[in-house]
DSSP file (Angstrom, degrees, kcal/mol; ACC not computed):
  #  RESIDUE AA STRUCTURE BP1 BP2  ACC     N-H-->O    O-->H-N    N-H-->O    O-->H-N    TCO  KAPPA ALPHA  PHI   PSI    X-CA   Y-CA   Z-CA
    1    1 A X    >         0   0    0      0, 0.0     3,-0.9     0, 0.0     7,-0.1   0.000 360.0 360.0 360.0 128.5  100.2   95.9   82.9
    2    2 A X  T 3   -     0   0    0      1,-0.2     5,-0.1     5,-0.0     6,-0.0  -0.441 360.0 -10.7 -73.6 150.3   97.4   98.2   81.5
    3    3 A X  T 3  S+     0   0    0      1,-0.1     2,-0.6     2,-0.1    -1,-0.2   0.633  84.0 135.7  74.4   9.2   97.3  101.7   83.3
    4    4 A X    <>  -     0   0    0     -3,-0.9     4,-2.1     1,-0.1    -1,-0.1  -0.964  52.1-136.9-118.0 148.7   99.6  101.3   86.3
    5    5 A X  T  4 S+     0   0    0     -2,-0.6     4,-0.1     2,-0.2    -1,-0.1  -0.197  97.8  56.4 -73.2  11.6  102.1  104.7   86.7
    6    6 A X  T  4 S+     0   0    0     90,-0.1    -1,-0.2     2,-0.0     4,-0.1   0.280 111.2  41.7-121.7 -31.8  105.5  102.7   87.5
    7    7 A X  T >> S+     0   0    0      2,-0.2     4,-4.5     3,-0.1     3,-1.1   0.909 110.9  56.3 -76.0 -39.5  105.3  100.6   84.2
    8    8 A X  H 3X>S+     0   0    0     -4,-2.1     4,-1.5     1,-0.3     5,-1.3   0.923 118.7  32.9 -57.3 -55.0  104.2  103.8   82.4
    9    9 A X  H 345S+     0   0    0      1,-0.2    -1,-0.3     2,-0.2    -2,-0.2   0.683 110.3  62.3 -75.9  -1.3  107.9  105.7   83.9
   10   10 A X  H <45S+     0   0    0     -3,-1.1    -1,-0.2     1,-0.2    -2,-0.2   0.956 112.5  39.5 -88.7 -56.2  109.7  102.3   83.7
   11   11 A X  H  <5S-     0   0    0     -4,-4.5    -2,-0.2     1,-0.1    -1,-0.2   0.817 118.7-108.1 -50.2 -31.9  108.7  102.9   79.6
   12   12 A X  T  <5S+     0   0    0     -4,-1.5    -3,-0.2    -5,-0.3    -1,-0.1   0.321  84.9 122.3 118.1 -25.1  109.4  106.4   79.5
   13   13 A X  S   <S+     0   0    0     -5,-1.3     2,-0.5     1,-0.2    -4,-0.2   0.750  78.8  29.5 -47.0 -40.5  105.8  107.5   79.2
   14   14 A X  S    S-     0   0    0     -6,-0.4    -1,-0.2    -8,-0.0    -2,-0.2  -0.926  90.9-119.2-143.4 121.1  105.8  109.6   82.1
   15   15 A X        -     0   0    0     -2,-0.5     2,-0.3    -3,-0.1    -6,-0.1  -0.151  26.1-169.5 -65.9 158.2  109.0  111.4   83.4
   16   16 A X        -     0   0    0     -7,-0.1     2,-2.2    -6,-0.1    14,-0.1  -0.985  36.9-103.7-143.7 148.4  110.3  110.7   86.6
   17   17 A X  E     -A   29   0A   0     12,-0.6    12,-2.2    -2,-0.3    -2,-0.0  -0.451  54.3-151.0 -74.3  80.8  113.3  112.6   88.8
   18   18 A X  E     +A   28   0A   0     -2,-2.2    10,-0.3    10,-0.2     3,-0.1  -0.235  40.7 157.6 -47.0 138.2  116.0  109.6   88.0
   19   19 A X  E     +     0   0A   0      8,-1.9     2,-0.2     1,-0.3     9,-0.2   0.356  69.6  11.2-130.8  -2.0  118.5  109.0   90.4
   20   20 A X  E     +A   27   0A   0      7,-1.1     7,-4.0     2,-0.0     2,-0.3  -0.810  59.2 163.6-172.7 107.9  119.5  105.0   89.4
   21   21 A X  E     +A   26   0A   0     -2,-0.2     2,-0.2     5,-0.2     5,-0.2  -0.990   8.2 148.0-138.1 158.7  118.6  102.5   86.4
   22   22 A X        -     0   0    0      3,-1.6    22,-0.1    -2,-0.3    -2,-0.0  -0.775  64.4 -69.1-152.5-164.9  120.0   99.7   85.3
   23   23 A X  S    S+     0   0    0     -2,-0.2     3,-0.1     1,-0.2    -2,-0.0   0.503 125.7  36.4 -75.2   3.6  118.2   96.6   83.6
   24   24 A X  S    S+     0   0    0      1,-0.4    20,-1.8    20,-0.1    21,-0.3   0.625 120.9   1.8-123.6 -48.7  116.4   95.6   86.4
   25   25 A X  E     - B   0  43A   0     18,-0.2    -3,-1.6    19,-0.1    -1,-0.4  -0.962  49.7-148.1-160.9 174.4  115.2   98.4   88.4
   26   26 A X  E     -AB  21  42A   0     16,-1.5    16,-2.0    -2,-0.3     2,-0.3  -0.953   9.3-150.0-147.4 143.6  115.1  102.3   88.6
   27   27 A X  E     +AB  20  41A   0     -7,-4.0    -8,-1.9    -2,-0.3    -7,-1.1  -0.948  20.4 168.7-126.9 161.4  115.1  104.3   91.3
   28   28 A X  E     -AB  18  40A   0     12,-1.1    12,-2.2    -2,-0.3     2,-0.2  -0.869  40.5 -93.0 159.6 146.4  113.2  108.3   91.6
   29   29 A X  E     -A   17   0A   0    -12,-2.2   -12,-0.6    -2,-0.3    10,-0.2  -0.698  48.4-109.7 -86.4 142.6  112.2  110.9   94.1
   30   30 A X        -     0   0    0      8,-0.3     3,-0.4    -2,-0.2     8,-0.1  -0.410  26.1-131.3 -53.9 136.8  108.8  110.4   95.2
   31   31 A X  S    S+     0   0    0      1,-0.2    -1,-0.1    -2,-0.1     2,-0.1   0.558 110.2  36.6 -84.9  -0.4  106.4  113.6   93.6
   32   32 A X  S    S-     0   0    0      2,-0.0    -1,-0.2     0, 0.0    -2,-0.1  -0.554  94.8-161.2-132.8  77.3  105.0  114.2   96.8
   33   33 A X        -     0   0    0     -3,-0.4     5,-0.1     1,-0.1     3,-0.1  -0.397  19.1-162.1 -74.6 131.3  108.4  113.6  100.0
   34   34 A X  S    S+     0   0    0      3,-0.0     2,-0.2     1,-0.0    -1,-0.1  -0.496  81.2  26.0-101.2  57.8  107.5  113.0  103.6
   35   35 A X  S    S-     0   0    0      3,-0.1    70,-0.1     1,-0.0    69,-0.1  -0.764  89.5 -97.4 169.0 145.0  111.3  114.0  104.0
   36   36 A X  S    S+     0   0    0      1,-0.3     2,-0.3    -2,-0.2    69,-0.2   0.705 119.9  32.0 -60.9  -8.0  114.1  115.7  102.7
   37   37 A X  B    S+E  104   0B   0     67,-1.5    67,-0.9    68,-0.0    -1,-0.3  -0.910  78.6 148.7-150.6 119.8  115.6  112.4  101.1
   38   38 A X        +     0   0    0     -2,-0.3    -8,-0.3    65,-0.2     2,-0.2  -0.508  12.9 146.2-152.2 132.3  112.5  110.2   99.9
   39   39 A X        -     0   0    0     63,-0.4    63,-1.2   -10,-0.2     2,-0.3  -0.904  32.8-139.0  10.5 113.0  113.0  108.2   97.0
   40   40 A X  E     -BC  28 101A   0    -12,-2.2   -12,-1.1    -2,-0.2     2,-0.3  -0.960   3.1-145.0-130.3 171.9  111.7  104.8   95.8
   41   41 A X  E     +BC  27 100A   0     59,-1.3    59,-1.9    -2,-0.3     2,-0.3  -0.833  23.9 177.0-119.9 130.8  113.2  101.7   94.0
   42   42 A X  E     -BC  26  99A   0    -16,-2.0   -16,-1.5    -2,-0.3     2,-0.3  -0.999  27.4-117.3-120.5 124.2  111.2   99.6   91.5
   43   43 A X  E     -B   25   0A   0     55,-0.6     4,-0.4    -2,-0.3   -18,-0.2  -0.679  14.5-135.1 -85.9 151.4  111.7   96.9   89.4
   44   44 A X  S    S+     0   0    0    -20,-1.8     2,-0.1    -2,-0.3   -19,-0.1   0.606  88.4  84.9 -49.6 -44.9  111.4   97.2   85.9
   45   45 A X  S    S-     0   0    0    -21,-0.3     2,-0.7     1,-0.1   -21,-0.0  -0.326  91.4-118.7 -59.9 131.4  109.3   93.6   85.9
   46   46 A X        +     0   0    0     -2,-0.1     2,-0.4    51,-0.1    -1,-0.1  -0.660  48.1 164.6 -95.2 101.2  105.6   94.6   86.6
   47   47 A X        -     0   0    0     -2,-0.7    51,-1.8    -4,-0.4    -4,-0.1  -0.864  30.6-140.8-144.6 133.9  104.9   92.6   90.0
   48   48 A X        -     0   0    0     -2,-0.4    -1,-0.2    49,-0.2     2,-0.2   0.930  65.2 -19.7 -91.9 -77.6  101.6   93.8   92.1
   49   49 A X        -     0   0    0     49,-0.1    49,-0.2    47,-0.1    38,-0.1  -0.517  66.9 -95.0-130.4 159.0  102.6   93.7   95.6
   50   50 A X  S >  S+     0   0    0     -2,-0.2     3,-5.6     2,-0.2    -1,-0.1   0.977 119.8  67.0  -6.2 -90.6  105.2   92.1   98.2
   51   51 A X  T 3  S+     0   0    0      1,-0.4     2,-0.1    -3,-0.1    -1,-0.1   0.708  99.6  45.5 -29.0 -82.2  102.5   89.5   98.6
   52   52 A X  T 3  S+     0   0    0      2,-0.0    -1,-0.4     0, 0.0    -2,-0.2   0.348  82.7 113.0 -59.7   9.3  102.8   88.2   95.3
   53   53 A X    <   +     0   0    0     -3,-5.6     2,-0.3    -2,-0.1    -3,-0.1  -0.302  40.5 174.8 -67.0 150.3  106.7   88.0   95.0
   54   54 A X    >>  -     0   0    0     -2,-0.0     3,-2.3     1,-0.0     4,-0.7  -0.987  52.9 -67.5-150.0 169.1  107.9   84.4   94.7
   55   55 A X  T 34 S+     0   0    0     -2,-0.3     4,-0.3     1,-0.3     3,-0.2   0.533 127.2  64.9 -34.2 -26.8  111.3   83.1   94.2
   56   56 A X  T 34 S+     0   0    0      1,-0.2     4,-0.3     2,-0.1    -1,-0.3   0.565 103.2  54.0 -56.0 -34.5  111.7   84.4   90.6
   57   57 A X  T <> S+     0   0    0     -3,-2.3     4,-1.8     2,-0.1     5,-0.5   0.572  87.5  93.2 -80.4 -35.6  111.5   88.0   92.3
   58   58 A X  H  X S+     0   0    0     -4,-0.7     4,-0.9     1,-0.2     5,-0.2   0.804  77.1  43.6 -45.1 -55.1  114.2   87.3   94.7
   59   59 A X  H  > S+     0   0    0     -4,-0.3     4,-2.4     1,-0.2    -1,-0.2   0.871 116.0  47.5 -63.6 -34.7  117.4   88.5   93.2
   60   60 A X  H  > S+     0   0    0     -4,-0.3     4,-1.5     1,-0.2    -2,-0.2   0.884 110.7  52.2 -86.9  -9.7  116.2   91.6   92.0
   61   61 A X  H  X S+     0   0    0     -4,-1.8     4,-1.2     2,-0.2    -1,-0.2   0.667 109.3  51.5 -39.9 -34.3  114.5   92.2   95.3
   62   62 A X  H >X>S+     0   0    0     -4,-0.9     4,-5.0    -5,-0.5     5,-0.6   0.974 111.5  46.8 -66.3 -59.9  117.7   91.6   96.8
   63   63 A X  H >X5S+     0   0    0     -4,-2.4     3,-1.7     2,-0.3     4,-1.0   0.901 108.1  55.2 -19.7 -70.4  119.6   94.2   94.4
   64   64 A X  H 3<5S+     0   0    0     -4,-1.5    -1,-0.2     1,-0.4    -2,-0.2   0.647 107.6  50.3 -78.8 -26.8  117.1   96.6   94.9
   65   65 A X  H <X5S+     0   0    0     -4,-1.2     4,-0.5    -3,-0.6    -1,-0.4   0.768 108.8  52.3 -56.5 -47.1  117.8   96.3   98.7
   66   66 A X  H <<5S+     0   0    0     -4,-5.0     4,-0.5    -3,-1.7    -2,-0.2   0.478 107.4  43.6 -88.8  16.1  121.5   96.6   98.5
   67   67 A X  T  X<S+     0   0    0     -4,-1.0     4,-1.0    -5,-0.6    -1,-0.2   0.650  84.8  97.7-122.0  -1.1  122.1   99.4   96.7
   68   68 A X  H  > S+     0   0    0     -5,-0.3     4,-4.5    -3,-0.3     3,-0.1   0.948  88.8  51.2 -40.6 -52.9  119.2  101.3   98.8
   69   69 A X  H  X S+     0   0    0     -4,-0.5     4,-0.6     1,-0.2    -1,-0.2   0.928  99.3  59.4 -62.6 -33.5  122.3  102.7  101.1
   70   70 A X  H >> S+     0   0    0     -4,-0.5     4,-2.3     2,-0.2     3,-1.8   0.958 112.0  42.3 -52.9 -50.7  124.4  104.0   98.2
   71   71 A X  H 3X S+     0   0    0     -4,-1.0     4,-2.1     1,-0.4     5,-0.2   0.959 113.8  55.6 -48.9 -76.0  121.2  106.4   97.3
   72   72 A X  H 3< S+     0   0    0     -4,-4.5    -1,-0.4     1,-0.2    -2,-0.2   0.233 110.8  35.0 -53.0   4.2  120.7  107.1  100.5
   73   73 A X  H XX S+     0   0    0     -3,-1.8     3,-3.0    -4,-0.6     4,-1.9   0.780 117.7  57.9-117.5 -76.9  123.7  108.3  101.5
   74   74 A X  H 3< S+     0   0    0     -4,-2.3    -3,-0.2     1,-0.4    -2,-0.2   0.685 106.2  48.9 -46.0 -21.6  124.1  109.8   98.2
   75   75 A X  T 3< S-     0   0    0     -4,-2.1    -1,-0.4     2,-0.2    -3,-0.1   0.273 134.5 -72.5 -88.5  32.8  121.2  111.6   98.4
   76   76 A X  T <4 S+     0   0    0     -3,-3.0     2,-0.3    -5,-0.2    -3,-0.2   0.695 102.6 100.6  80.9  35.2  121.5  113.4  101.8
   77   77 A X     <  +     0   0    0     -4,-1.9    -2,-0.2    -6,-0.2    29,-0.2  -0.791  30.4 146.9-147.0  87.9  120.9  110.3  104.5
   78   78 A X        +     0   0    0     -2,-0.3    -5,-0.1    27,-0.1    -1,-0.1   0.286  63.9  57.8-102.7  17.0  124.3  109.4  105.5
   79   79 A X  S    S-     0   0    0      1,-0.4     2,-0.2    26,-0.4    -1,-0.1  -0.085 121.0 -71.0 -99.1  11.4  123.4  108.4  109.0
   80   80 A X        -     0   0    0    -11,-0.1    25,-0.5    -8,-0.1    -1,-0.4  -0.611  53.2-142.5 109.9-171.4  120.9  105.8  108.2
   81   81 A X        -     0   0    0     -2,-0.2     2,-0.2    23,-0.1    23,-0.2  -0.810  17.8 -92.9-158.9-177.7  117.2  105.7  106.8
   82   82 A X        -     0   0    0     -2,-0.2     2,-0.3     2,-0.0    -2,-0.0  -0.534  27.1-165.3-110.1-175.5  113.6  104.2  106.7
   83   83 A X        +     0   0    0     -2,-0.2     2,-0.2    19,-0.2    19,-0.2  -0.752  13.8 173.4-158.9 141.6  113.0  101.8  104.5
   84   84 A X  B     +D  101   0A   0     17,-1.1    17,-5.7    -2,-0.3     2,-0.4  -0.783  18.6 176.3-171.1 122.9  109.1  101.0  103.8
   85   85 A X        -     0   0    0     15,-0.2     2,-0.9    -2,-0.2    15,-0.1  -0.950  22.8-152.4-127.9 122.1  107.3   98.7  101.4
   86   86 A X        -     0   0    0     -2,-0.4     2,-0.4    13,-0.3    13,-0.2  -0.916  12.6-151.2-104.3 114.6  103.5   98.9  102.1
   87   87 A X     >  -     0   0    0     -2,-0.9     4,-0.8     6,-0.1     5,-0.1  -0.909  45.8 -35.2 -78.2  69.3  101.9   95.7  101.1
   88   88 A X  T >4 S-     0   0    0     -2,-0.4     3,-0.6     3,-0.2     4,-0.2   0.051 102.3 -52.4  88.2 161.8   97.8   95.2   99.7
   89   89 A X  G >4 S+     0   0    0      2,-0.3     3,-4.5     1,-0.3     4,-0.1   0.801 140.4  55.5 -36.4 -69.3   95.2   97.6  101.6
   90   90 A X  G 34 S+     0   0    0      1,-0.3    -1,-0.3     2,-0.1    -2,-0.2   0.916 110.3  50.1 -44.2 -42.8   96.0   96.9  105.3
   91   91 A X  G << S-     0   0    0     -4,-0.8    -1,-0.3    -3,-0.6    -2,-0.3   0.804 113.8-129.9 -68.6 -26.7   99.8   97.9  104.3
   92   92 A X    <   +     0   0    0     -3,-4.5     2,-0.4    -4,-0.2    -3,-0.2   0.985  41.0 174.1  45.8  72.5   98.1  101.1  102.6
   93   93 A X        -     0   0    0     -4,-0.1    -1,-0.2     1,-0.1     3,-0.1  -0.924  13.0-174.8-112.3 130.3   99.9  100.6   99.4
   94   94 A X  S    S+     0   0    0     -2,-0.4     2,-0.5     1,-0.2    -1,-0.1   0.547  70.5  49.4-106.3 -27.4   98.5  103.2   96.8
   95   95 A X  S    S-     0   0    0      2,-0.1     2,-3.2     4,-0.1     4,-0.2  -0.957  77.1-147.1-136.1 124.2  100.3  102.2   93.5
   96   96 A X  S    S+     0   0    0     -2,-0.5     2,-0.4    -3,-0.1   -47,-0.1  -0.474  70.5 104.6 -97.0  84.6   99.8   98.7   93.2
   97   97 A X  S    S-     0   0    0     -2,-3.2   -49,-0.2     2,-0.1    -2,-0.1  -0.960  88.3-105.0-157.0 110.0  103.5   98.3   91.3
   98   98 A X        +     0   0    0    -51,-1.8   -55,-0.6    -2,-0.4     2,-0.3  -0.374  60.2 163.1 -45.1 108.8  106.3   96.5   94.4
   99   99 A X  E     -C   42   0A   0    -13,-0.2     2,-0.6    -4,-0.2   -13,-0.3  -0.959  35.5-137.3-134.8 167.2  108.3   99.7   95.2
  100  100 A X  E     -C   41   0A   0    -59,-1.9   -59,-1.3    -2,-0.3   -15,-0.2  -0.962  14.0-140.2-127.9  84.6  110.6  100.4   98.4
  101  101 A X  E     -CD  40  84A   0    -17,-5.7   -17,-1.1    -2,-0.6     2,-0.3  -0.440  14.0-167.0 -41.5 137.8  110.3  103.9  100.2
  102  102 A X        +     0   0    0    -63,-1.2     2,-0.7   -19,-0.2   -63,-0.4  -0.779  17.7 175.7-132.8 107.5  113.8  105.0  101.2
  103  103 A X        +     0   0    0     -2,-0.3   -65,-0.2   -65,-0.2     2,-0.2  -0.838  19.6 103.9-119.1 119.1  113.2  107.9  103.6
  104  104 A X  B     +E   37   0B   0    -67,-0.9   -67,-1.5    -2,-0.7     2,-0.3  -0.604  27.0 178.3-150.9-154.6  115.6  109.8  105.5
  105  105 A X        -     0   0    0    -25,-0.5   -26,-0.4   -69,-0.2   -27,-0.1  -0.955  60.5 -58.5 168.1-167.2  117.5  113.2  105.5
  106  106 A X  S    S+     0   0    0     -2,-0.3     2,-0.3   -29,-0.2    -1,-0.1   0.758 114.0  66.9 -42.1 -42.1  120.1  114.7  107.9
  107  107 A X  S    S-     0   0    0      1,-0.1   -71,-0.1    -3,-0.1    -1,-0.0  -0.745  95.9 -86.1-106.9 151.4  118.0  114.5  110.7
  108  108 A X        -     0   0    0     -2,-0.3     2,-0.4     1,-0.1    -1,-0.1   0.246  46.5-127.3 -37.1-174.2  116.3  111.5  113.0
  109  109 A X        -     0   0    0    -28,-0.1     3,-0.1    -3,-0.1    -1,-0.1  -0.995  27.8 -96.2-150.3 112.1  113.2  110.5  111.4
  110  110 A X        -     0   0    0     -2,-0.4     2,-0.1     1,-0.1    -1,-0.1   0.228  58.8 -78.6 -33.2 165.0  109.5  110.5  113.8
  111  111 A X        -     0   0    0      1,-0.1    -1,-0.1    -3,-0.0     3,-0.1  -0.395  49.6-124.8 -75.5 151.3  108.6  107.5  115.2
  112  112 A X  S    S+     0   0    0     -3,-0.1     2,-0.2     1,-0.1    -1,-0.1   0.652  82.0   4.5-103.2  -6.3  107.1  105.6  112.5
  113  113 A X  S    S-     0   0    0      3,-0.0     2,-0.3     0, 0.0    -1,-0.1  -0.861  89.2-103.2-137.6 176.8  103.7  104.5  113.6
  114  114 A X        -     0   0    0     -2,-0.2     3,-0.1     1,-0.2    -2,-0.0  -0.641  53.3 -73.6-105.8 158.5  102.4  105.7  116.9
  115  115 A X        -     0   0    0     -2,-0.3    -1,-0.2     1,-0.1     0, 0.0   0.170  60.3 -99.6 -34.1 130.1  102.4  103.0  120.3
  116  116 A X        -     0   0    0     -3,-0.1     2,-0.4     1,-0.1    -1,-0.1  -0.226  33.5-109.8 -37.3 153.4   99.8  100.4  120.1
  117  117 A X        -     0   0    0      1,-0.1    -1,-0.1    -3,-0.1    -3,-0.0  -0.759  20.9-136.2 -99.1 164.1   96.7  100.9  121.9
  118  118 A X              0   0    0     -2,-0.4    -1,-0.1     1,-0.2    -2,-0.0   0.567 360.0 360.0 -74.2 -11.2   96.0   98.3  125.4
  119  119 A X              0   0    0      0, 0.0    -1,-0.2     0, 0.0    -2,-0.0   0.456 360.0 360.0 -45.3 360.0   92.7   97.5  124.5
């Protein structure tokens, strides 16, 4: 994939604050954390969105899912976490590469979107 920022660190092109690789996927702190532990997990395999995952995607999605708690804990969230993959425009997904927020810290985490409105 020409030009996308997640294949470019997955290559080495542009350093990234490692915390986990393997053959499959890599995980890094986000360069801008809405937390004191934010991180995200990518796979290595260039795949746009959520939306386009299809069975073929599955296992390493799965992976990339279980080993989210080891991070988190190892990085300072040993009471639980967020988890957030934002999905195609409405999701506000900015880097069009599948990655998995994992956002936590010591302490509770704001509510994560505010109440619906009644309208």
């Amino acid at each position: 994939m020409d030009e996308c920022i997640f294949c470019e660190i997955v290559a080495g092109k542009i350093p990234a604050k490692k915390i986990y690789e393997d053959d499959d996927m890599v995980a890094f702190h986000d360069i801008a954390p809405q937390a004191p532990v934010h991180f995200m997990i990518i796979p290595k395999k260039h795949v746009d969105s959520l939306a386009q995952c299809g069975p073929e995607e599955a296992p390493v999605i799965g992976r990339m899912l279980a080993i989210a708690g080891r991070l988190a804990r190892e990085q300072g969230s040993p009471d639980g976490f967020r988890t957030i993959i934002n999905t195609g425009r409405i999701g506000r997904q900015d880097v069009y590469h599948l990655h998995i927020h994992i956002i936590g810290g010591p302490n509770p985490l704001g509510r994560m979107l505010p109440p619906a409105s009644s309208s």
